[in-house]
Backbone as a printed PyTorch tensor [residue, N CA C, xyz], in Angstrom:
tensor([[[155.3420, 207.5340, 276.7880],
         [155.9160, 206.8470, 277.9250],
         [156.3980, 207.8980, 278.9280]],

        [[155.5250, 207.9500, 280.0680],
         [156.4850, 209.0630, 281.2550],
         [157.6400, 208.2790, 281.7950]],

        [[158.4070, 209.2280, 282.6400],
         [159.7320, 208.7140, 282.8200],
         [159.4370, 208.9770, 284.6980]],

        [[160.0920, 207.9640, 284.8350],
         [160.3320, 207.9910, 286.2670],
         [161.1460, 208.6960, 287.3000]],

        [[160.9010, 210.1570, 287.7590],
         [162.0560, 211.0790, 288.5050],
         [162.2380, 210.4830, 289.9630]],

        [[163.1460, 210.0170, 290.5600],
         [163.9720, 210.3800, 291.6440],
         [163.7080, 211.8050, 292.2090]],

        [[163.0190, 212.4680, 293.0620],
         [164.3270, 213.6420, 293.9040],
         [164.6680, 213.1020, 294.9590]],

        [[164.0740, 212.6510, 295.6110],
         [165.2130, 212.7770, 296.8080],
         [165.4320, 211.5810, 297.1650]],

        [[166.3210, 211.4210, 296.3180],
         [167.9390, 210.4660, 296.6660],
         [168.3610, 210.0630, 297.7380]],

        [[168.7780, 208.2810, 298.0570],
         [169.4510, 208.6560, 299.2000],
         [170.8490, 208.6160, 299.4270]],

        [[171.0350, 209.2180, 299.5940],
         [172.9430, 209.6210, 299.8260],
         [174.1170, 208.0060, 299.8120]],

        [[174.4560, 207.7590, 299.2030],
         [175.5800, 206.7030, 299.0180],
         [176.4710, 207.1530, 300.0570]],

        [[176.5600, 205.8660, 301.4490],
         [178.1460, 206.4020, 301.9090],
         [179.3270, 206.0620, 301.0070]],

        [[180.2080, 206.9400, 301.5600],
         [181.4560, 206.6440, 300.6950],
         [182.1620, 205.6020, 301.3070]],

        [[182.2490, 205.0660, 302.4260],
         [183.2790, 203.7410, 302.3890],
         [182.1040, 202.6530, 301.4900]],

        [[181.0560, 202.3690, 301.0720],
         [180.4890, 201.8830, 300.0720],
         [181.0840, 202.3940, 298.7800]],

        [[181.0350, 203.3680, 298.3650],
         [181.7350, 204.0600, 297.2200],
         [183.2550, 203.6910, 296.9210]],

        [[184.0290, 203.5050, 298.0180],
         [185.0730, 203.0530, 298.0620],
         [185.4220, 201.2070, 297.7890]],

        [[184.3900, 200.6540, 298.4000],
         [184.6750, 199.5030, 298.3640],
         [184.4130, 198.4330, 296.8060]],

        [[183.0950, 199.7120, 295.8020],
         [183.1200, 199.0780, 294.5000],
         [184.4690, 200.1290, 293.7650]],

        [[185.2680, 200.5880, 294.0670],
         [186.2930, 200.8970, 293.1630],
         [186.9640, 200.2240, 292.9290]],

        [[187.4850, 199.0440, 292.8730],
         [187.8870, 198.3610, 292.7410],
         [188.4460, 197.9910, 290.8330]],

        [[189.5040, 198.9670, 290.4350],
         [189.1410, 199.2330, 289.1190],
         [190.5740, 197.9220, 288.3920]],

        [[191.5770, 197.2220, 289.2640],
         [192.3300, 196.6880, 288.9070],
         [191.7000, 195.5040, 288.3290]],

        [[190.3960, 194.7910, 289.7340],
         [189.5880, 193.5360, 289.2230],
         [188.7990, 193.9670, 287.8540]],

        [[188.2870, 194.9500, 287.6860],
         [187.7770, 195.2510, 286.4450],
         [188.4580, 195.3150, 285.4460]],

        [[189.4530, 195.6590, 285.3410],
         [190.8950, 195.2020, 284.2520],
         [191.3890, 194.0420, 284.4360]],

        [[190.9550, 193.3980, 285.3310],
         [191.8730, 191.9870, 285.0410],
         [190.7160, 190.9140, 284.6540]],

        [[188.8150, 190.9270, 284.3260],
         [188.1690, 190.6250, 284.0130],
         [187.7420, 190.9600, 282.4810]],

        [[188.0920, 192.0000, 282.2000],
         [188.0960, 192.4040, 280.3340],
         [188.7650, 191.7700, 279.4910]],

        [[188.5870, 191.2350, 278.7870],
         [189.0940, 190.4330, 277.6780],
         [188.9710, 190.8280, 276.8920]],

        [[189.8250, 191.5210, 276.1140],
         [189.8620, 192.3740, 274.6430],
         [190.0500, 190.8640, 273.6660]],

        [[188.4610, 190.9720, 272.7720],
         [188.4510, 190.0890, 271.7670],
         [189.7910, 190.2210, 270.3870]],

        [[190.3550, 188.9850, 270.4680],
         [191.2440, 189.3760, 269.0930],
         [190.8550, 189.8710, 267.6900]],

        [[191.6390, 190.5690, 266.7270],
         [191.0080, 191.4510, 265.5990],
         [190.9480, 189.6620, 264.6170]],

        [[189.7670, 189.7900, 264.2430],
         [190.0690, 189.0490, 263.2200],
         [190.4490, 189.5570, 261.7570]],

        [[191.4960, 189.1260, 261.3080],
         [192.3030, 189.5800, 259.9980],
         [191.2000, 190.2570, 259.1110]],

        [[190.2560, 189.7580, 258.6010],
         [189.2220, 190.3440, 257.3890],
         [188.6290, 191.2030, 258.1220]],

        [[188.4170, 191.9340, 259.1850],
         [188.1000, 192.7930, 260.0810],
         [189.1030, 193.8080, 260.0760]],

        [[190.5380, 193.5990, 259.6730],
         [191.3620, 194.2150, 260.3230],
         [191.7710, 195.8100, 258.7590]],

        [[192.1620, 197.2830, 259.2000],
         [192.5530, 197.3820, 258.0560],
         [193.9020, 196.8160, 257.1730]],

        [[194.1220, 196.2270, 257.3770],
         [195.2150, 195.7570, 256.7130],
         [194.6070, 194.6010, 255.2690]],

        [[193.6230, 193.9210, 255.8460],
         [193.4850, 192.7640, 254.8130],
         [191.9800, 194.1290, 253.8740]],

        [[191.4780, 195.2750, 254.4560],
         [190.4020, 195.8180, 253.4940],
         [191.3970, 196.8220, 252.7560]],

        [[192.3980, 197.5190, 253.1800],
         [193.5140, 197.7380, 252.6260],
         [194.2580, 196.9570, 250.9080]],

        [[194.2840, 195.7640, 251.1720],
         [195.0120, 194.8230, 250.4260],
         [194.0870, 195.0590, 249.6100]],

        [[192.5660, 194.3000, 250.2480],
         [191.7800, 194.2390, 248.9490],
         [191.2870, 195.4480, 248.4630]],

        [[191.0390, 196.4300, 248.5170],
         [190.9590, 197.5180, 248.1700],
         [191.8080, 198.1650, 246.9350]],

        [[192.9740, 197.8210, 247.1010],
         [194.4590, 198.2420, 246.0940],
         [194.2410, 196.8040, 245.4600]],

        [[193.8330, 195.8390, 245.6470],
         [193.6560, 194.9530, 244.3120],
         [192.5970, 195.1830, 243.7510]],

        [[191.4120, 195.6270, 244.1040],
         [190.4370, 195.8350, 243.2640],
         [190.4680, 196.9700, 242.2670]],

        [[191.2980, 197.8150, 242.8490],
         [191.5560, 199.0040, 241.9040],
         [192.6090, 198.5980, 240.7390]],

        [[193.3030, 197.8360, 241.3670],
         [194.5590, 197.4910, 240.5110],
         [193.6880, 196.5820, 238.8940]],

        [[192.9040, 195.3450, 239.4000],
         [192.0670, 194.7840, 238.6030],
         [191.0150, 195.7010, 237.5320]],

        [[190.4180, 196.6380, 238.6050],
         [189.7860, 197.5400, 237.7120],
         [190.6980, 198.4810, 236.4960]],

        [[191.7760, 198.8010, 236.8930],
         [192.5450, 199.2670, 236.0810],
         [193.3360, 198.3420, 234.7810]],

        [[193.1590, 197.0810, 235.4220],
         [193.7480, 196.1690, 234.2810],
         [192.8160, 195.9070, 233.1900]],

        [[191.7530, 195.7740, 233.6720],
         [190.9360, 195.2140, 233.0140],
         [190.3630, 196.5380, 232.0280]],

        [[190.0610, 197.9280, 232.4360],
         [189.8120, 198.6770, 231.4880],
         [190.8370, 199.3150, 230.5030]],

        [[191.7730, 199.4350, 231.3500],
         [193.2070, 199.6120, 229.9730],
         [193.1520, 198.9500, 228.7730]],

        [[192.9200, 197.0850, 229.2320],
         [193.0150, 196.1460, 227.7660],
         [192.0620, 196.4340, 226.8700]]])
């Protein structure tokens, strides 16, 4: 697959450059998805120290 080069570019003005900065609307459009718990380390944590805990019970007896 060849790749497609650009050289000569054409120059972006900057009050264009200026007018997509706009970085507050871009933070106020992101929606950070919530962690779901079995996702989270806390619940692979838990199970983790119970499985060891089980494994240990169970080969001791």
């Amino acid at each position: 697959m060849k790749r497609k080069l650009v050289y000569n570019r054409w120059k972006i003005p900057s009050e264009e450059i200026r007018k997509n900065q706009d970085f507050d609307a871009i933070l106020k459009n992101v929606h950070k998805e919530p962690v779901v718990y079995w996702k989270s380390i806390g619940f692979w944590g838990t199970a983790g120290m119970s499985a060891v805990a089980l494994f240990l019970i169970i080969s001791l007896s």
